[in-house]
LOKOL-101384 format. One record per residue (C-alpha): chain; residue number from 0; y, x, z; residue in one letter. Coordinates in nm, 4 decimals, padded with zeros to 6 digits. Each point is the difference from the previous one (the first is absolute). Example, Ala and Ser with C-alpha at 12.3 -4.5 7.8 and 13.67 -1.06 7.14 Angstrom:
// residues 2
<pt><c>A</c><k>0</k><v>-00.4500</v><u>01.2300</u><w>00.7800</w><r>a</r></pt>
<pt><c>A</c><k>1</k><v>00.3440</v><u>00.1370</u><w>-00.0660</w><r>s</r></pt>
END
This chain:
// residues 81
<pt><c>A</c><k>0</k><v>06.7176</v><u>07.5482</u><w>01.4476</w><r>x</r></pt>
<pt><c>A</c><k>1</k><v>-00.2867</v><u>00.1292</u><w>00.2063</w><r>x</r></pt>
<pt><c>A</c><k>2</k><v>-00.2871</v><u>-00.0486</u><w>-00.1938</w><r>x</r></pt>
<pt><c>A</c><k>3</k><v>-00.1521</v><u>00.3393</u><w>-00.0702</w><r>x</r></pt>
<pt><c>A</c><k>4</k><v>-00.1951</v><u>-00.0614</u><w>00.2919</w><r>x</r></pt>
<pt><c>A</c><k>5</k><v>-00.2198</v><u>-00.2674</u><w>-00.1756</w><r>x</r></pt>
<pt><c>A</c><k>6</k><v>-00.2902</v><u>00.1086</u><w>-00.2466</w><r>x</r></pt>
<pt><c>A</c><k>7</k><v>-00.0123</v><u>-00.2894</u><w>-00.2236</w><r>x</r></pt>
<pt><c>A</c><k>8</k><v>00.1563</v><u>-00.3149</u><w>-00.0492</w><r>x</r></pt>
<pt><c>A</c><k>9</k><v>-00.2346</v><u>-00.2065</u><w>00.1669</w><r>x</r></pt>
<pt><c>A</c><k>10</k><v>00.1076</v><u>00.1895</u><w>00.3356</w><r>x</r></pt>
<pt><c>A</c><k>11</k><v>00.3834</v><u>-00.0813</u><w>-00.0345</w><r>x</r></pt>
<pt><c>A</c><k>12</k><v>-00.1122</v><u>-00.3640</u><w>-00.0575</w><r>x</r></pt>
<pt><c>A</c><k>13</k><v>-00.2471</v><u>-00.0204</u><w>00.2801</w><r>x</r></pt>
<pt><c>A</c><k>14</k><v>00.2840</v><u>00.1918</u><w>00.2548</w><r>x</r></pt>
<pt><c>A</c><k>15</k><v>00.2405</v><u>-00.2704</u><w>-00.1746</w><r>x</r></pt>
<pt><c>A</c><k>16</k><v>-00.2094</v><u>-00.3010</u><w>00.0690</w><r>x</r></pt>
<pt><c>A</c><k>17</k><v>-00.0033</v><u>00.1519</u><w>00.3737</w><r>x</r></pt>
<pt><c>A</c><k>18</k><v>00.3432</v><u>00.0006</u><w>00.0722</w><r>x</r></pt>
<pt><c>A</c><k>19</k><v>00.0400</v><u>-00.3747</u><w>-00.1953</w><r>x</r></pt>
<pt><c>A</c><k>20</k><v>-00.2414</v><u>-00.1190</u><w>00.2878</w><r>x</r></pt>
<pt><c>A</c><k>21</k><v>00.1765</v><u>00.1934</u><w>00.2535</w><r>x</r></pt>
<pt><c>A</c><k>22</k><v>00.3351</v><u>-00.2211</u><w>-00.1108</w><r>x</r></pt>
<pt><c>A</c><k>23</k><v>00.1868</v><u>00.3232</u><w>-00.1305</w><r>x</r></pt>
<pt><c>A</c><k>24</k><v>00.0420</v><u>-00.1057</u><w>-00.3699</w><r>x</r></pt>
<pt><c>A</c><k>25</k><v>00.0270</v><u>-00.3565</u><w>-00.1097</w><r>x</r></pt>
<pt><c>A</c><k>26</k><v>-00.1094</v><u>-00.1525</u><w>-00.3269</w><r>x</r></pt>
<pt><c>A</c><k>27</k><v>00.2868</v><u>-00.0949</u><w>-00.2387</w><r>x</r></pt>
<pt><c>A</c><k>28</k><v>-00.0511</v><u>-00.3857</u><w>00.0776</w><r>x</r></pt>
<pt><c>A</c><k>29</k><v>00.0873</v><u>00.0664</u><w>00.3389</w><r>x</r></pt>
<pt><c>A</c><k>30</k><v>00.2918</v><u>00.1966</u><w>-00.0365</w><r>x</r></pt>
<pt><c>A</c><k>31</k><v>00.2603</v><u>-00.2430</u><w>00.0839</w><r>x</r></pt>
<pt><c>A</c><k>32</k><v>-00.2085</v><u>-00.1190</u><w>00.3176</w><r>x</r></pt>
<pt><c>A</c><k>33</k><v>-00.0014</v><u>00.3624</u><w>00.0490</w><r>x</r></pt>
<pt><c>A</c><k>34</k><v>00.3879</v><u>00.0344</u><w>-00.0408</w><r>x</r></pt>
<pt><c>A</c><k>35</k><v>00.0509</v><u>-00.2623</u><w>00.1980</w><r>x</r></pt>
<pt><c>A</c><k>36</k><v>-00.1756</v><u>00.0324</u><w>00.3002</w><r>x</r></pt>
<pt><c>A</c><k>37</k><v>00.1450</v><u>00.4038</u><w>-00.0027</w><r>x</r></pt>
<pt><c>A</c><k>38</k><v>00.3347</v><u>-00.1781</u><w>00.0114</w><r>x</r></pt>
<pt><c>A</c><k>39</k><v>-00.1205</v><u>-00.1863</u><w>00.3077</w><r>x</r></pt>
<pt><c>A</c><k>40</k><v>-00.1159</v><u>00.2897</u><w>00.1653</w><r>x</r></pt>
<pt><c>A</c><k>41</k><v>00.2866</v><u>00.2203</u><w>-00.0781</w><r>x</r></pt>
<pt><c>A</c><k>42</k><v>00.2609</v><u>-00.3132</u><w>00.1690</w><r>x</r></pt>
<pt><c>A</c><k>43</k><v>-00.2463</v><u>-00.0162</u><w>00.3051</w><r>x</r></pt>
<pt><c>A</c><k>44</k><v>-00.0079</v><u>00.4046</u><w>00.0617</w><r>x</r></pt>
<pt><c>A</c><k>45</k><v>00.3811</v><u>-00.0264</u><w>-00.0739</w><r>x</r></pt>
<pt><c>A</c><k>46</k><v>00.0891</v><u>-00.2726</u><w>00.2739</w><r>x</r></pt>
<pt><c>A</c><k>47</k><v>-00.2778</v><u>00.1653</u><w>00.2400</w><r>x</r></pt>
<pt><c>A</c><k>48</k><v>00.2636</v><u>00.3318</u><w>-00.0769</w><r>x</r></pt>
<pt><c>A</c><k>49</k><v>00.3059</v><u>-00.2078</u><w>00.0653</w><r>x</r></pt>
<pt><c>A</c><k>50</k><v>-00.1684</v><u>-00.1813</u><w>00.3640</w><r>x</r></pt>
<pt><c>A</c><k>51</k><v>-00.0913</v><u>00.3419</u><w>00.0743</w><r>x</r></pt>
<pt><c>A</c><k>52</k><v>00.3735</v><u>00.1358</u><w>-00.0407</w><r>x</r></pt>
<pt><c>A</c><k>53</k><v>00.1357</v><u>-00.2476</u><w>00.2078</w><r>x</r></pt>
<pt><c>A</c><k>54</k><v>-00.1876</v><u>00.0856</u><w>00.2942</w><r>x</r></pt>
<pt><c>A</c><k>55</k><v>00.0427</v><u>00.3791</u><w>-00.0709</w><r>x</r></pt>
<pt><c>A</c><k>56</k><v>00.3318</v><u>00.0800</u><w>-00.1597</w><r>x</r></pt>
<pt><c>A</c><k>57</k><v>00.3121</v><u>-00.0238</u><w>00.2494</w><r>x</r></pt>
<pt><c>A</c><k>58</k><v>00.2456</v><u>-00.1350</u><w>-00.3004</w><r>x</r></pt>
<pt><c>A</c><k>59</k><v>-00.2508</v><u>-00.2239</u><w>-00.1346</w><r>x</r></pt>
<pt><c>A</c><k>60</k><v>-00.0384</v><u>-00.1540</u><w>00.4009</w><r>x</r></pt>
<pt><c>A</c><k>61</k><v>00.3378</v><u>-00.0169</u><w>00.0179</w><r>x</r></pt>
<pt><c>A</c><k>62</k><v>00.0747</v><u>-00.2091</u><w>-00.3260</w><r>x</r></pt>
<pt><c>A</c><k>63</k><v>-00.2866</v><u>-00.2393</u><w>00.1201</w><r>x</r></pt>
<pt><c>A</c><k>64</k><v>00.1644</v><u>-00.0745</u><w>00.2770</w><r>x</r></pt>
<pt><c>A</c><k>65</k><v>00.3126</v><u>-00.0440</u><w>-00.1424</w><r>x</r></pt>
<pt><c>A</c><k>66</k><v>-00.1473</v><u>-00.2432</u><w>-00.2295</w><r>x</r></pt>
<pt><c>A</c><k>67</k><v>-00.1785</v><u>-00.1832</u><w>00.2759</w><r>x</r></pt>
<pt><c>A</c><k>68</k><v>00.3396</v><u>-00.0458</u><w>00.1898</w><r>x</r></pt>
<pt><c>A</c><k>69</k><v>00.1444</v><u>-00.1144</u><w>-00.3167</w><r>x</r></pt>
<pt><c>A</c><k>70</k><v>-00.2743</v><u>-00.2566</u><w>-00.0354</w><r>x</r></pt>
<pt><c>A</c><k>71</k><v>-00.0296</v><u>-00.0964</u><w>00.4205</w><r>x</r></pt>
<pt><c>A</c><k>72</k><v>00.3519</v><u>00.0991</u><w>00.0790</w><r>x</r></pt>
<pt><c>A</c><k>73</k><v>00.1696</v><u>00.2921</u><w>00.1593</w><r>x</r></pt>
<pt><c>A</c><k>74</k><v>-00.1748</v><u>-00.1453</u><w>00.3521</w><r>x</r></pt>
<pt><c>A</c><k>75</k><v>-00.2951</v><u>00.0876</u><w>-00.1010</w><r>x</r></pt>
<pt><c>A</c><k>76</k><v>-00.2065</v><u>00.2693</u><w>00.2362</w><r>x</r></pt>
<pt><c>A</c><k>77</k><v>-00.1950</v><u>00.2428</u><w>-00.1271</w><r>x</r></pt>
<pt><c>A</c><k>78</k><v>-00.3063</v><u>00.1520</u><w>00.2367</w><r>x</r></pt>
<pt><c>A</c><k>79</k><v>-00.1234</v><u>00.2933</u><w>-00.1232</w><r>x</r></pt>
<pt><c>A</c><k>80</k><v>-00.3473</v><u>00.0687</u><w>00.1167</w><r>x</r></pt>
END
C-alpha cells in the first residue's frame, strides 16, 4: 500500500494523524455522517451536471423547452439570450 517509504511505525501514524486532521480519513464513529454527507455532495455535483447540460447540450435545451410548453402551454415564448 505505499508504506515502504516510512521508517517506523510511529511515522505511518504521525503521517496518518495528518491526513485525519486534514479531513481525508474519518474515524469509524463518523462513518455514516461521512456516508452521508458524500451522498449529499455526490446529488449536488450531479444536479450542478444536469443545470449545466441544459444550458449546453442542444437535445437536453430542446426537451426543457418542451417540458416548459407542456407546463405554460404551447404559447409560451422562449428568448434565448
Amino acid at each position: 500500500m505505499g508504506f515502504e517509504r516510512f521508517k517506523s511505525d510511529e511515522e505511518i501514524m504521525e503521517w496518518f494523524e495528518r491526513e485525519m486532521e486534514a479531513g481525508n480519513f474519518v474515524s469509524v464513529e463518523n462513518l455514516e455522517e461521512a456516508k452521508k454527507g458524500l451522498a449529499e455532495a455526490a446529488d449536488r455535483a450531479l444536479k450542478r451536471r444536469e443545470l449545466r447540460l441544459l444550458f449546453t447540450s442542444p437535445e437536453e435545451k430542446e426537451k426543457a423547452i418542451r417540458v416548459l410548453k407542456e407546463l405554460f402551454g404551447e404559447k409560451l415564448e422562449i428568448i434565448e439570450v
